[in-house]
N, C-alpha and C positions, 0 to 999 in steps of 0.2 A: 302533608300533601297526601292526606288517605287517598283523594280521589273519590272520596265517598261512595265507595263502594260497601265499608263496613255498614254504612246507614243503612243499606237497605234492608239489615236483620230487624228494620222498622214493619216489614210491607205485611204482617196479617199478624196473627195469635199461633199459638203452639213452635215447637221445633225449632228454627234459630232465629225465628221473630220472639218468643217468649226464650365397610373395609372394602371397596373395591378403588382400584386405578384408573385410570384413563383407558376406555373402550370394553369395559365390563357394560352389559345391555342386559334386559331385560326382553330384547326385543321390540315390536313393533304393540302401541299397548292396546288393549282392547275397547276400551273405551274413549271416548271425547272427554277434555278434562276439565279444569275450572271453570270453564266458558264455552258457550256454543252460540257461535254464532250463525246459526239455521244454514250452513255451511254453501249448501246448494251446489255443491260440486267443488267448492274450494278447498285445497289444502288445510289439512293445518294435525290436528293430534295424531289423526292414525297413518299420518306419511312420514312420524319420525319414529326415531330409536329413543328410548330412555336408556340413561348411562349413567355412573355413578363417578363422581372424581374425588380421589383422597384429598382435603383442601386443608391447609394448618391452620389451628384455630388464631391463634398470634402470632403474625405477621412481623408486630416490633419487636418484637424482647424472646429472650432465650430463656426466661426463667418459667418454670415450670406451669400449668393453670394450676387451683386449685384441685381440681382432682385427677392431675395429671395428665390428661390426658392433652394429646397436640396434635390431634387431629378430629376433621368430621368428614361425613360423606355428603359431597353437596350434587344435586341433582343437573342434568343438563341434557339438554334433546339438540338430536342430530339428524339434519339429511344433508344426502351426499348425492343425489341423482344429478346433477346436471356440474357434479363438480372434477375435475382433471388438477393432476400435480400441478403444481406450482398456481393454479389457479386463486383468484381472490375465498377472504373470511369474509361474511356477512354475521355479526356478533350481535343479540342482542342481548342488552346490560340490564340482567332482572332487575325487578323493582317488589314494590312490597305485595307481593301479593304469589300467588301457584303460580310456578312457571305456564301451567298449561293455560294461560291467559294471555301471553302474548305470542304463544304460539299460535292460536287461533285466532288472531287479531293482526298481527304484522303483516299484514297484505303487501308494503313497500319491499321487503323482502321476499316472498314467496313470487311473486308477481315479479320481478327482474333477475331471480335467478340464473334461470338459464341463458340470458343475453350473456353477463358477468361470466358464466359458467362457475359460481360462486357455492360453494359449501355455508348451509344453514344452519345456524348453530344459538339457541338459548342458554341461558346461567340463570338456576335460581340465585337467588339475594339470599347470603346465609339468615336463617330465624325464619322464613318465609319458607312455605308450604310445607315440605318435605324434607327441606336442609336444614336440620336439628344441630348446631354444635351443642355437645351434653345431652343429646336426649331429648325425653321427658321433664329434664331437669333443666333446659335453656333457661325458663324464666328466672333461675337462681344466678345468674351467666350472664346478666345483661350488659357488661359492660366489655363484652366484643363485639359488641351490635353497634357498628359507626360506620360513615361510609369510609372513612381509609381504610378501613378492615377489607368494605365489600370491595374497593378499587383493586386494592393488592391479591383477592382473590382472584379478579377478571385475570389482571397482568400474567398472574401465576397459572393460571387454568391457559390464556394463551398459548404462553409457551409453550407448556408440554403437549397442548395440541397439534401445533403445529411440529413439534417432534413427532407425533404420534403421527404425522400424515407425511413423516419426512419432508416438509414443505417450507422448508425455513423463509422461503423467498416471497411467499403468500402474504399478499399486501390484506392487510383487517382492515374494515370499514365496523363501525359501532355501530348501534343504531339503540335508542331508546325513548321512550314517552313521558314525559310528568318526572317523577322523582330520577325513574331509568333514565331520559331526555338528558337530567342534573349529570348523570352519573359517566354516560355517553361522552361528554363535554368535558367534567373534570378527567376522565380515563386519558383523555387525547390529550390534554395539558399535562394531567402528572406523569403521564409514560405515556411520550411522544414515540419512543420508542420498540410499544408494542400497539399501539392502533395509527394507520394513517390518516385516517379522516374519521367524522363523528357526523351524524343525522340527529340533531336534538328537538325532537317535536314538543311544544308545549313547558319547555324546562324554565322554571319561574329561579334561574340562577342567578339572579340581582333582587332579590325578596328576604335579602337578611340585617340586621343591624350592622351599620355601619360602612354601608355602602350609601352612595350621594345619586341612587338612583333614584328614577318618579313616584316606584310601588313606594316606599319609606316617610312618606307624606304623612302628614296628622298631629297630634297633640301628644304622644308616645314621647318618650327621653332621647328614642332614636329612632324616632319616626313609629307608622302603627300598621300600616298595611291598609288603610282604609282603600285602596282604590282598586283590589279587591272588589272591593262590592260595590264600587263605582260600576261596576264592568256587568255583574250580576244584573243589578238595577237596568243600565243600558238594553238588554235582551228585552226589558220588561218592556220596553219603550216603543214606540212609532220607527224611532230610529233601530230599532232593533229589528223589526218588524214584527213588532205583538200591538196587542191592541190599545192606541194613545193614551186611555183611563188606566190601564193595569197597575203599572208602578205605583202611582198616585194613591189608589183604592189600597194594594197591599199596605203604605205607609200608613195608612190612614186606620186601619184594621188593629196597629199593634193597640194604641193607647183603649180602645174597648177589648181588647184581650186582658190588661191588665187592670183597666178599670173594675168589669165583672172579677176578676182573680181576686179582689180586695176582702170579700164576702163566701161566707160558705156556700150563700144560694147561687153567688154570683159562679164560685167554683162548678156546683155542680149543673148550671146551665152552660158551661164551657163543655163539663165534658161531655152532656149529650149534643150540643151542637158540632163537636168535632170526632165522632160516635167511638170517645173512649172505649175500652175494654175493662171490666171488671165495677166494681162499686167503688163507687167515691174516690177515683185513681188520683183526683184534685182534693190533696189534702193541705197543700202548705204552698206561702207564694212561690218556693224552691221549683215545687211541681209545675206552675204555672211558667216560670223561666223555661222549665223543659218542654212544656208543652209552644213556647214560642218557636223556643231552637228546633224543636222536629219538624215545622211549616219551613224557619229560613233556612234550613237543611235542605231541604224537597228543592226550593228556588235554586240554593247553589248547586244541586246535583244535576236538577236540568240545565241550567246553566252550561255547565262541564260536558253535558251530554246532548246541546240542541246543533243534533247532525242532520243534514239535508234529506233522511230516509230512515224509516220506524227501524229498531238495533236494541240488542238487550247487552248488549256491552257490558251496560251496570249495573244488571241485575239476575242476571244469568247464576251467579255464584248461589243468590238465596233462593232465587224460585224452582233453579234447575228444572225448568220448564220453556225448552227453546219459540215453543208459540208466543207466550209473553214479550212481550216488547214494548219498550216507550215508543212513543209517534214521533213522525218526523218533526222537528224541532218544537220541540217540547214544551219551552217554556211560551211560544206563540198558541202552542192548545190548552196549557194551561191558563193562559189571559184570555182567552176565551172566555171563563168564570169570573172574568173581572172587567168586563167591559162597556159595564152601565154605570151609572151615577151614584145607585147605591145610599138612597138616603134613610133609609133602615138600619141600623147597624147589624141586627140579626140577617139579614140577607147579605150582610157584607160579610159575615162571619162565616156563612153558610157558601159563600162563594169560597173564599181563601181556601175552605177545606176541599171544595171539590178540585179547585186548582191543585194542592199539592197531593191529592187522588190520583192526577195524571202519571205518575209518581208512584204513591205508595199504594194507591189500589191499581194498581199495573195488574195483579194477580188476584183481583177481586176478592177481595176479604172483608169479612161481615163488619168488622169493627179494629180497629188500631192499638194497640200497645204503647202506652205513656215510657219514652227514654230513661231509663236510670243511670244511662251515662251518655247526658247531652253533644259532649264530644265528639262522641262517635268516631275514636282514634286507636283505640286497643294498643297493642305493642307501640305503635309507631308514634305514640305520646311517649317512648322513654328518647326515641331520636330528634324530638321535639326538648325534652328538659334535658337534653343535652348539647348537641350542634346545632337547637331549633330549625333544624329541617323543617321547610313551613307547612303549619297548621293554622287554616282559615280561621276554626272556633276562637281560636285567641286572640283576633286580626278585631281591631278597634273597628268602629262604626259610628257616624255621625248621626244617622238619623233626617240629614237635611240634602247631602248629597247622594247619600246611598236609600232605599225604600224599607227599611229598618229602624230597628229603634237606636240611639245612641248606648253605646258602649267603647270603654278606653282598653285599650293594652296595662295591663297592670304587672309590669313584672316582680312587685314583691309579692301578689299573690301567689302568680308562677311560680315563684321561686318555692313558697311555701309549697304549693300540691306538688311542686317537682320533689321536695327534701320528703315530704311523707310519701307521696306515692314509691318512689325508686330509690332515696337516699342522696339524689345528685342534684347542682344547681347547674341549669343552664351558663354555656359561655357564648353570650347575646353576639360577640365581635366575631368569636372563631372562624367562620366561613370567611366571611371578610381580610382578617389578617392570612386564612390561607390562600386565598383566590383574588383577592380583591375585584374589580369587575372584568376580571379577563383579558385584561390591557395585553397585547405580544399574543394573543391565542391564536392558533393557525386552524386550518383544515377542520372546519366547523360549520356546520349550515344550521343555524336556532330559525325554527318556523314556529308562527305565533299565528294564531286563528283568533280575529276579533272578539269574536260571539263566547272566551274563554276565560273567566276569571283568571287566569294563571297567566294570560299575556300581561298581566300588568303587572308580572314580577320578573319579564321575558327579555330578552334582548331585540329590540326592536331596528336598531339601527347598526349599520357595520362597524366591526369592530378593528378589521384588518382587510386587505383583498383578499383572504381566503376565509378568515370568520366572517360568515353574511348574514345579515339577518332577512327572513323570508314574513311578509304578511301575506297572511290569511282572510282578507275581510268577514267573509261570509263559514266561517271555521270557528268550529269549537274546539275541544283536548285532543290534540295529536290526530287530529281528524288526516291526516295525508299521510301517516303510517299505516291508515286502513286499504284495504283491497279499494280499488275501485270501483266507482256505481255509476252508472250512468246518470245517477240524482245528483254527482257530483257537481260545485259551481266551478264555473273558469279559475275562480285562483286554486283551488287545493290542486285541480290538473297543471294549472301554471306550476304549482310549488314541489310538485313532485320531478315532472321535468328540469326545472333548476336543482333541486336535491341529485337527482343522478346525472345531468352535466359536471356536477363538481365533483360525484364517486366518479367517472371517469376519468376527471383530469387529474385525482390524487392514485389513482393504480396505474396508469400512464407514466405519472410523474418520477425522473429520472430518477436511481437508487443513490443515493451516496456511498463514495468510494469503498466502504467497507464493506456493501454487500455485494459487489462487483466480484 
């Protein structure tokens, strides 16, 4: 669940396309950080505090790490303007990526504040941006990189915040997006006891082996994920509102990508139709897989990101150029490119690339860099070959439902690039036997935006009266975590109002005996 943000070290040539305790600050920091989102008067990096928290690297065991050491310093932003003792936590549960990314982005929090009179408060995800357990040396470390690791972090950083604020009485609300959204939800389930309610936007929490949900569909041993890119394809559609040919044209596009790929001449008319970088970038069919998976990459990232108003959300990180922005809902400008008959296949070819241009030429670059790791998962392929925390690229594809080519879930290959990449083999069940589908989950709102590949690994239906499920018709990822726009449609405003009717009636809701 990169969120495919790592992809976009696709978008041109050069540079990245080719001991303190609780209330240690840095101050107010000087600059905007992983993400800018062209702010225009909004909050977000230079209205908090960076702070350091001593966090234990091993949570279960008392036996020593390998180099001893049993702690890290993980990073965490704080503002307190509009917050009073005993007043609510407003938490949110990093996720993989700079904390300063959803500081800039959590508009649901910044924007209800001072109603709540709520204290705001971020946690990086340890291995994420700044929070090194080991240093330099974490890649040697990877196997305290789980999410029971990062939950017992949140639970632990908790509490002694809320010592640190004397506020024992201070009702926490979670709140998190995509993998955070996952982690928001199991936080409230595994310690009920340090969050009262949870805000899970976008959390694909029934997207694993061995759950008898709808996403587990396919010809996989336990299902494959294809529907997934049922949902992708969907956007592409009339029903989506892109243009009725687009889907159809992109399916149609793979079997001449590979056809041409058969041949050297055929390779090297690929890559100047889809204006490679370098000589002969098309040397082997291997390259030509790559060169598919970086178009259905562009698909699933617009996807992820087709929000009712132009936003660099997802690309902020590589272009660091807050002008840049994808268009409002993206994959409808990118069917744009694909909305004739197309009985050329060179024009059909020639369309596909300018489509996923919407995309990766967002920052206008002469020419594109060929993938050498299709993926496009970095770290978070080792929380993939291990609790398979999901990862789209391995998510099976028919080819008949979805606007792609056919592809299975192989998990003996998995297994293989898990054992050579990391040394570890995925445990396909694990989520499952820890969570099962959340049967007894209380004080939980899962909101799922249609237009979202990840609602179809989402909780869609209720699960309790207080776990609800929220649709989104017209929403993509965590679209109702963001500030408000007036491009917003009726349900994300629907779904945000029902998200803070139910944080009322869980900070309302009576204490039990023991904190009386």
């Amino acid at each position: 669940l990169t969120l495919k943000v790592v992809i976009l070290l696709l978008l041109g040539t050069g540079g990245a396309a080719r001991g303190c305790g609780l209330g240690h600050t840095v101050g107010l920091l000087p600059r905007i950080g992983a993400v800018d989102l062209s702010l225009q008067g909004r909050p977000g990096m230079p209205n908090v505090s960076q702070h350091w928290y001593t966090q234990t690297i091993d949570h279960f065991s008392w036996a020593p790490t390998p180099t001893r050491e049993r702690t890290f310093q993980q990073r965490y932003m704080v503002n307190k303007k509009h917050w009073k003792k005993g007043g609510p936590i407003f938490f949110y549960t990093g996720n993989e990526a700079n904390v300063e990314m959803y500081v800039n982005s959590t508009g649901l929090m910044w924007e209800n504040a001072k109603e709540f009179g709520a204290a705001l408060v971020w946690v990086e995800h340890r291995y994420y941006g700044e929070s090194k357990p080991f240093g330099e040396n974490m890649m040697k470390h990877l196997h305290y990189l789980t999410m029971e690791q990062a939950l017992a972090d949140y639970a632990a950083f908790i509490y002694d915040f809320k010592s640190e604020l004397d506020s024992r009485e201070s009702r926490v609300i979670a709140f998190g997006g995509s993998y955070g959204g996952m982690l928001a939800a199991w936080l409230r389930v595994k310690y009920p006891n340090v969050v009262d309610g949870a805000i899970a936007g976008s959390a694909p929490v029934l997207a694993f082996h061995g759950q008898e949900g709808r996403f587990r569909k396919g010809r996989g041993p336990f299902g494959s994920g294809e529907a997934y890119w049922d949902v992708v394809t969907r956007d592409a559609t009339g029903a989506g509102g892109s243009a009725p040919n687009c889907a159809a044209n992109v399916r149609r596009s793979w079997q001449h990508v590979f056809d041409l790929g058969k041949t050297a001449a055929g390779r090297r008319k690929l890559a100047a139709t889809f204006r490679l970088c370098g000589e002969e970038p098309l040397q082997t069919s291997e390259d030509v897989t790559s060169l598919a998976l970086m178009h259905l990459n562009a698909w699933d990232t617009m996807a992820m990101g087709n929000f009712p108003y132009p936003s660099n959300y997802l690309i902020f990180q590589t272009t660091q150029d807050p002008s840049t922005v994808l268009p409002a809902y993206p994959v409808r400008a990118a069917c744009q490119h694909l909305a004739g008959d197309f009985s050329n296949g060179d024009d059909l070819l020639a369309g596909v690339r300018e489509a996923s241009g919407v995309l990766y030429n967002a920052s206008k670059v002469p020419c594109y860099e060929l993938p050498r790791d299709p993926n496009f998962d970095g770290i978070w392929d080792y929380q993939w070959c291990t609790e398979m925390l999901p990862q789209e690229t391995y998510f099976s594809r028919d080819g008949s439902t979805d606007m792609f080519w056919p592809f299975v879930e192989n998990m003996t290959g998995i297994r293989r690039h898990c054992n050579v990449t990391f040394g570890v083999e995925p445990r396909e069940t694990w989520i499952a036997r820890e969570f099962g589908e959340l049967d007894g989950a209380t004080n939980i709102v899962f909101s799922n935006g249609l237009f979202d590949p990840w609602s179809s690994g989402g909780v869609v239906h209720n699960i309790s009266e207080s776990a609800v499920a929220v649709i989104i018709p017209e929403g993509a990822h965590h679209l109702d975590l963001f500030f408000s726009d007036p491009r917003d449609p009726p349900s994300v405003i629907s779904a945000r109002r029902t998200e803070l009717n139910h944080i009322r009636s869980w900070i309302s809701a009576p204490r039990l005996p023991a904190y009386v």
